[in-house]
C-alpha positions as CSV (number, residue, x, y, z in Angstrom):
1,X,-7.6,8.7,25.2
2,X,-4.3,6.7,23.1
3,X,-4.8,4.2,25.5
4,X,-8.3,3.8,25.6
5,X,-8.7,4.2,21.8
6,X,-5.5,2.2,20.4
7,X,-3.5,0.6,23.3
8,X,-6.3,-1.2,24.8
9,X,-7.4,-2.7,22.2
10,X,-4.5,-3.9,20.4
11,X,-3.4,-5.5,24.0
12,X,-6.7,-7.0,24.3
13,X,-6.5,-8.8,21.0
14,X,-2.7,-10.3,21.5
15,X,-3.9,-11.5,24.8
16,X,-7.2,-13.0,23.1
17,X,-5.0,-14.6,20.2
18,X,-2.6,-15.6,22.9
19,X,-4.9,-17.2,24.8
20,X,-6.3,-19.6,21.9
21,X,-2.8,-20.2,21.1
22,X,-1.5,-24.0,21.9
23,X,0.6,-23.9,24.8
24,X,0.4,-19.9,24.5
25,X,3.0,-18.3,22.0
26,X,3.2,-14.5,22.2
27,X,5.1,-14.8,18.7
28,X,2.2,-16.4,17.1
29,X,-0.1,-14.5,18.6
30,X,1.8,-11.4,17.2
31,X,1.6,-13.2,13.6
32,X,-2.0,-13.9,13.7
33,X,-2.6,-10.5,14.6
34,X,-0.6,-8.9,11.8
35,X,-2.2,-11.3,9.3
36,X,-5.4,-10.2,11.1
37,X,-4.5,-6.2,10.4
38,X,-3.2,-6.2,6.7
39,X,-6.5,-8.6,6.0
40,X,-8.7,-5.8,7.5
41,X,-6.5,-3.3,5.6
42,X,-6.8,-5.0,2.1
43,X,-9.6,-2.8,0.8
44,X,-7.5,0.2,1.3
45,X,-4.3,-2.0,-0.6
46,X,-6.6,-2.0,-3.7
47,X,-8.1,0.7,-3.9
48,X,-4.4,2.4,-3.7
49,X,-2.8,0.0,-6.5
50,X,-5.6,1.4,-8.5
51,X,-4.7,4.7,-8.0
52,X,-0.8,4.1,-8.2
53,X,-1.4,2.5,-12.0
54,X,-4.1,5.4,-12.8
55,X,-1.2,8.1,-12.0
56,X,1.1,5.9,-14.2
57,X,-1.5,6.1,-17.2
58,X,-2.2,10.1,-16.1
59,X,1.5,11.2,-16.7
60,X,1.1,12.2,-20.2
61,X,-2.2,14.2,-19.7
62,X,0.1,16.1,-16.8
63,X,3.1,16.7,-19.1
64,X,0.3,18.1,-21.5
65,X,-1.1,20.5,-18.2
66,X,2.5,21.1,-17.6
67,X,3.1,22.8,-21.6
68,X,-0.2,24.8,-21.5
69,X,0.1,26.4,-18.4
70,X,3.5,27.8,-19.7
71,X,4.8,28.5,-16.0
72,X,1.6,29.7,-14.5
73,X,1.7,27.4,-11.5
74,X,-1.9,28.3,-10.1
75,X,-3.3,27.5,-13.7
76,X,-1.2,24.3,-13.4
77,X,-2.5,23.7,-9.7
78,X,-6.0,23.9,-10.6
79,X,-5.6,21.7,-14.1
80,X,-4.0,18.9,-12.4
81,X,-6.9,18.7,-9.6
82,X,-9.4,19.4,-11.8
83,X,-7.8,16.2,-13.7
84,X,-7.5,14.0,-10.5
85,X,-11.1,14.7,-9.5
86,X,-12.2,13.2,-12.9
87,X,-10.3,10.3,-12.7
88,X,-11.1,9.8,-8.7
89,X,-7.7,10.6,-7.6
90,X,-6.9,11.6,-3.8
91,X,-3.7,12.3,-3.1
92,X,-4.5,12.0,0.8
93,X,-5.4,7.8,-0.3
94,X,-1.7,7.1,-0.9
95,X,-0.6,7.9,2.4
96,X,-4.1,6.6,4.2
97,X,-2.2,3.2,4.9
98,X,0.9,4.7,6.4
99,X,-1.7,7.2,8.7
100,X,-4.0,4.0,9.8
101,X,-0.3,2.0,10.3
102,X,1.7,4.6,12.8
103,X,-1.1,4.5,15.7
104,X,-1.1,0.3,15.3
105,X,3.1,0.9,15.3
106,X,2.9,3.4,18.1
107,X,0.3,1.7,20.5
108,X,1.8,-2.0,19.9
109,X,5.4,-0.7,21.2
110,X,3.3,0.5,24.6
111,X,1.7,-2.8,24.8
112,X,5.1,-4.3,24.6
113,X,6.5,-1.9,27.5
114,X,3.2,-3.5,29.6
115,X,4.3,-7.2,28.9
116,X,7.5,-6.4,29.3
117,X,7.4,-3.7,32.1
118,X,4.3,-3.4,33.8
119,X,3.1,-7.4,33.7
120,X,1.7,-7.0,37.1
121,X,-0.7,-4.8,35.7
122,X,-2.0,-6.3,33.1
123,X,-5.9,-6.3,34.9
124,X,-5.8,-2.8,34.4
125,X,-5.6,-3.0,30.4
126,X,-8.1,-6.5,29.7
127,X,-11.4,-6.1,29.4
128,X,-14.0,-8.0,32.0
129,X,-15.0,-10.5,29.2
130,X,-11.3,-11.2,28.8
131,X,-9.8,-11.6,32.2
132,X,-12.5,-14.4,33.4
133,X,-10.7,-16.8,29.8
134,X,-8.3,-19.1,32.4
135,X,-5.0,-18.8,30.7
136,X,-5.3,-14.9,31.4
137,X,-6.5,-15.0,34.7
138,X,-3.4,-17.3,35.4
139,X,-1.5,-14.6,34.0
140,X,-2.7,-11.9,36.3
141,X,-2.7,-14.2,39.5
142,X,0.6,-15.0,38.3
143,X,2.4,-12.8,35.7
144,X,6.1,-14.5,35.5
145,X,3.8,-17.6,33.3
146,X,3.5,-15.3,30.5
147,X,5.9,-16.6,27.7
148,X,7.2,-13.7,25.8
149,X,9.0,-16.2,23.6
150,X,8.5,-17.2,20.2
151,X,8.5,-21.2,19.5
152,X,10.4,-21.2,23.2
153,X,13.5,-19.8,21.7
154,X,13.2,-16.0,20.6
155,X,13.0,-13.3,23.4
156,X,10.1,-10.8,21.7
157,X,11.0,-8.3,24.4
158,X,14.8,-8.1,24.5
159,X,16.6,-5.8,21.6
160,X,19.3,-7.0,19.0
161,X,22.3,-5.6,20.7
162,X,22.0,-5.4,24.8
163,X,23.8,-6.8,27.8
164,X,23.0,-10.2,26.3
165,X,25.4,-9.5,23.6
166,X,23.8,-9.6,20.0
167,X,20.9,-11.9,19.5
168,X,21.5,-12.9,15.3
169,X,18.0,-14.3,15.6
170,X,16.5,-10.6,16.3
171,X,19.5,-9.1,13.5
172,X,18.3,-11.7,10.8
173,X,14.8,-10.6,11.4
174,X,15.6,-6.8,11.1
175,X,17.3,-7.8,8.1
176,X,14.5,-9.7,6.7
177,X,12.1,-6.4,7.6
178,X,14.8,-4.5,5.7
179,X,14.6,-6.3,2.9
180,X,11.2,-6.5,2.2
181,X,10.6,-3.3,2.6
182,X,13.0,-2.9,-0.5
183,X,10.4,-5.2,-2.3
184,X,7.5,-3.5,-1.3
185,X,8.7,-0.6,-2.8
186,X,10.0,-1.7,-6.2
187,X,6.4,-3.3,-6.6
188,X,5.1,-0.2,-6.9
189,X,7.9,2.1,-8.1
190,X,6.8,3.5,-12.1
191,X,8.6,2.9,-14.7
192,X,10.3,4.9,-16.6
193,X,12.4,4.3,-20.0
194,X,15.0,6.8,-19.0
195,X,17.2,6.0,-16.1
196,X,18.0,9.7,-14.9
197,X,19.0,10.3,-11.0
198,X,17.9,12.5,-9.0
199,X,20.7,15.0,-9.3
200,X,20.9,14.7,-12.6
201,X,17.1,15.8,-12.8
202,X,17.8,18.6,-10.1
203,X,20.9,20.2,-12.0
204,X,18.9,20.1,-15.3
205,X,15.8,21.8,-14.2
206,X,18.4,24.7,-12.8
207,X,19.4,24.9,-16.1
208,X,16.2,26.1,-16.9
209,X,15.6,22.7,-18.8
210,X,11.7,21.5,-18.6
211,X,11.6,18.6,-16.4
212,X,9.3,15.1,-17.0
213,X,7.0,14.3,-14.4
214,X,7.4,10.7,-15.2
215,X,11.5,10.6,-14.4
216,X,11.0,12.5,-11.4
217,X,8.6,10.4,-9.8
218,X,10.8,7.1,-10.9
219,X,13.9,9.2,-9.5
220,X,12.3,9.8,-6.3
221,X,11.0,6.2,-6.1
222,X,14.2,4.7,-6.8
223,X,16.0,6.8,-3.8
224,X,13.0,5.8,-1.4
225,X,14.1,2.0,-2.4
226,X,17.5,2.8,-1.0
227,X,17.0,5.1,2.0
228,X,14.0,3.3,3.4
229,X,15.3,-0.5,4.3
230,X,18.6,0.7,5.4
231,X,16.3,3.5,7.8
232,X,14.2,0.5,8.6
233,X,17.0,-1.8,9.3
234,X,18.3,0.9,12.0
235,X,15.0,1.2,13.6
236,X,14.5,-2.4,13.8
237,X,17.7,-3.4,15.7
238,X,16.7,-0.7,18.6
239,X,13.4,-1.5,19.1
240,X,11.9,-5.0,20.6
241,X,11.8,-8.1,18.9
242,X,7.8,-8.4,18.9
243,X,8.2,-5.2,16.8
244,X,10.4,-6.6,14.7
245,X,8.6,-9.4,14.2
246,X,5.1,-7.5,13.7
247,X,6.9,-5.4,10.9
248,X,8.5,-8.5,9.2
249,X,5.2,-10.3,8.6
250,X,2.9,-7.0,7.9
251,X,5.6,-6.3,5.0
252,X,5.3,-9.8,3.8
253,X,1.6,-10.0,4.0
254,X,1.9,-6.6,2.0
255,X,4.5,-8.4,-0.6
256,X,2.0,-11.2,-1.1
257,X,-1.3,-8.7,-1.3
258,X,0.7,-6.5,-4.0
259,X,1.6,-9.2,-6.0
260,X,-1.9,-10.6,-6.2
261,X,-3.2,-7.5,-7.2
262,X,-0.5,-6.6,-9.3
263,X,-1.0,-9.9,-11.3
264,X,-4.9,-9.9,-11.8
265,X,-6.3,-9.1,-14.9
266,X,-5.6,-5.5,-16.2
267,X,-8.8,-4.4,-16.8
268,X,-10.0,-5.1,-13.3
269,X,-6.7,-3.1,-11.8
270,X,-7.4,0.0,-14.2
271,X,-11.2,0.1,-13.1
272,X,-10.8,4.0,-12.0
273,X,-8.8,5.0,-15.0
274,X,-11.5,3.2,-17.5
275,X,-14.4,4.8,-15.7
276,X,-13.1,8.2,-17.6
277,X,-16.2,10.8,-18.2
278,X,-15.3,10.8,-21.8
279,X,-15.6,7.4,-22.6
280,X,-14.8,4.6,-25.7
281,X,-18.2,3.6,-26.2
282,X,-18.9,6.5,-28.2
283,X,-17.2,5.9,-30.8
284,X,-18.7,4.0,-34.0
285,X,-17.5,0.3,-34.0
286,X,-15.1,-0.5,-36.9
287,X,-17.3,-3.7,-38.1
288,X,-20.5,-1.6,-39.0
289,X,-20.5,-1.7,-42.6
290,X,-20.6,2.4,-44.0
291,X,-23.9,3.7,-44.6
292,X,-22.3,5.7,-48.6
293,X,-21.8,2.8,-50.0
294,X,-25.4,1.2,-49.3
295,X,-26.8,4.6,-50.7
296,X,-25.4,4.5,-53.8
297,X,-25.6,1.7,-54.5
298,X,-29.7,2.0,-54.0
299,X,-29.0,4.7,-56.1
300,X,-27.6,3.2,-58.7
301,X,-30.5,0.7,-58.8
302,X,-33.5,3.2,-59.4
303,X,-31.1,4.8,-62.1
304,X,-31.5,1.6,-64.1
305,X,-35.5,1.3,-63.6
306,X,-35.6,5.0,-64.5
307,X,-33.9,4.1,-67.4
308,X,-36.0,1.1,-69.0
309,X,-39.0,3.1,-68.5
310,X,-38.1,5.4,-70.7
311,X,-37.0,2.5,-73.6
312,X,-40.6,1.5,-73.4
């Protein structure tokens, strides 16, 4: 079911994209397809920017639920959903994009095994429609004209450190994946006035002193900046170039999509946290003039006719 639901498809693609490719670059075709997934995913970018600055506006409300429930942490529980489902909050949203990202992850390395592997049987993944384009059927009549090069120069199926020796092409690229991922993730991270680490956080809340939401989330955040590109970097130097490669652009397509988000105008990011049942609007505008004053003054005037009358 994987491979009729994820594999297939994501082969079919490259092989498509490769195909319309000038002279047929499997490197390209892997960029174009990237570009291809994080533009399909860019609704679900937004939508969880918006929810990443609502939290940020939300913390204060939570350090309020925090104080009242006094320790009660089912009270606490049900506050803090109660507040999320006013303000449209899903926890499940943030991690939605990493869910929808593992399968692609997961099915591409497979597809890589097949070019790299299991060529020879490459009729067996394409579609019909695709194996009748002519750059694919010369593929399958004769699988060693595939190039699994990018630009003629980088090997997309070989690994940074092999028999070969170490390919620096492949490192610098693991490196690159490395270190955007360390800018994707400060992007996002919250802010917080008070630099504390996460120890520091830890040892005081086992002193029994009442811990801010706000620094733990920045704490957290700030370790994930750290551990995650040097994770990544590991990963990326024992798996195939083309996964490399796929990970490098999809973080820099993600760079790019953050920061145009990130630098739109404000009121169009905070759109969930100003749809807020209680809203501004009710309020009185400060420029209408006050009703006393217009009173009394009437008041004031029928005084004085009251008061020639009576001189007559």
């Amino acid at each position: 079911m994987f491979e009729d639901v994820i594999v297939k498809p994501i082969l079919n693609a490259l092989v498509l994209l490769y195909s319309i490719v000038p002279g047929g670059d499997f490197g390209v075709a892997i960029i174009l397809f990237t570009i291809l997934i994080r533009t399909l995913m860019y609704p679900l970018v937004r939508s969880q920017l918006h929810q990443s600055r609502t939290m940020h506006k939300l913390q204060p409300e939570l350090a309020k639920i925090k104080a009242r429930a006094a320790g009660d942490k089912q009270q606490e529980a049900s506050q803090m959903m109660d507040l999320y489902k006013r303000y449209g909050i899903s926890p499940f949203r943030s991690i939605l994009i990493l869910i929808i990202q593992l399968p692609i992850f997961i099915g591409l390395y497979q597809v890589i095994q097949v070019f790299t592997l299991h060529i020879n049987q490459l009729a067996h993944y394409t579609y019909p429609f695709v194996q009748q384009i002519p750059s694919v059927k010369a593929i399958i009549d004769t699988p060693a004209s595939f190039n699994n090069t990018m630009l003629g120069v980088i090997d997309l199926t070989k690994t940074t450190f092999g028999n070969h020796g170490v390919d620096y092409i492949l490192l610098l690229l693991a490196f690159i994946s490395a270190a955007t991922q360390y800018i994707l993730t400060k992007q996002t991270m919250p802010q917080s006035t008070v630099k504390k680490k996460f120890r520091d956080i830890v040892a005081e809340a086992a002193e029994g002193k009442s811990t801010n939401q706000t620094d733990m989330n920045a704490a957290m955040m700030s370790g994930m900046a750290k551990f995650m590109p040097a994770m990544m970097f590991l990963i990326m130097i024992s798996l195939p170039g083309a996964l490399a490669l796929y990970y490098t652009v999809s973080n820099l397509v993600a760079v790019a999509q953050q920061h145009y988000l990130l630098s739109k105008d404000t009121e169009e990011l905070e759109i969930i946290a100003d749809e807020n049942p209680i809203k501004a609007s009710k309020k009185i505008p400060k420029s209408s003039p006050p009703r006393k004053t217009e009173e009394a003054h009437i008041t004031r005037i029928k005084a004085n006719d009251t008061r020639r009358k009576k001189e007559k």
